[in-house]
C-alpha positions in Angstrom: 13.0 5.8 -11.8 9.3 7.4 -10.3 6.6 5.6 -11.2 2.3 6.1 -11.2 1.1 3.7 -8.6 -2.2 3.0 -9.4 -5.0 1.4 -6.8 -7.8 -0.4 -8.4 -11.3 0.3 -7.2 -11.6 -3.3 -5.3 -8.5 -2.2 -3.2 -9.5 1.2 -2.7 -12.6 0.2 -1.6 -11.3 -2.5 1.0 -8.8 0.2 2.0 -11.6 2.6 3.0 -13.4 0.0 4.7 -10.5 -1.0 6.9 -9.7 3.0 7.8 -13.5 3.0 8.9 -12.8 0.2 10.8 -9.9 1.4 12.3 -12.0 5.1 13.0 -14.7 3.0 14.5 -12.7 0.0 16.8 -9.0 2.0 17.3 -8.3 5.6 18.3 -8.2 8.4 15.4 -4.3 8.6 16.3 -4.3 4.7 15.2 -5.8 5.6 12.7 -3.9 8.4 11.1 -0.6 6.6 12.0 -2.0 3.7 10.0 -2.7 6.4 7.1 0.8 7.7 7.4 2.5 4.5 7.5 0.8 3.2 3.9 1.6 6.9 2.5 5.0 6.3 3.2 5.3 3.0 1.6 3.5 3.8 -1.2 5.8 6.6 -1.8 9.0 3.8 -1.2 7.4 1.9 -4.1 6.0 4.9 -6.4 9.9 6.3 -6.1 11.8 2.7 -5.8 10.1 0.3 -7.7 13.2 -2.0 -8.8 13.8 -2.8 -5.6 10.6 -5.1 -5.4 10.0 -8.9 -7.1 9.3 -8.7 -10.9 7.0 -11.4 -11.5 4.8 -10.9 -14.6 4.9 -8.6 -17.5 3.8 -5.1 -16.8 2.8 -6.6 -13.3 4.9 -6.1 -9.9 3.7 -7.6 -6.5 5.9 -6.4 -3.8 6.2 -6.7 -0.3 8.1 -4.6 2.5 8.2 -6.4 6.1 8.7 -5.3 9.5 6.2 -7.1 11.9 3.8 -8.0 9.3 3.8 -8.5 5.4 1.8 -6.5 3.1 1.3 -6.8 -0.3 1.0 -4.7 -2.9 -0.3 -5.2 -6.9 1.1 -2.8 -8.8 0.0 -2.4 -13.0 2.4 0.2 -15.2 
């Protein structure tokens, strides 16, 4: 089942200021990998949500690993 992920403003606006940071302190290939990577798991969790932690009503926070942990707050 697709779902609509949606990004609040607060994380969009910490997302653009870490892809600044990465333009201004990393290379633009760093930077575009990083871009590509986050497409690709926001596309995992807009087309597979069920396979992600169902903690709250109407709220999923999910996580994917590999080196690192990242989060993600999801509202349908």
């Amino acid at each position: 089942m697709s779902r609509k992920v949606v990004i609040t403003k607060t994380a969009e606006k910490k997302l653009n200021e870490l892809i600044d940071y990465l333009g201004e302190n990393w290379s633009e290939r760093i930077k575009k990998e990083f871009i590509k990577k986050l497409d690709h798991n926001l596309e995992i969790i807009r087309i597979y949500p069920e396979i992600f932690s169902k903690i709250r009503c109407k709220t999923w926070i999910t996580s994917r690993r590999k080196h690192k942990t990242n989060y993600y707050i999801l509202s349908v």
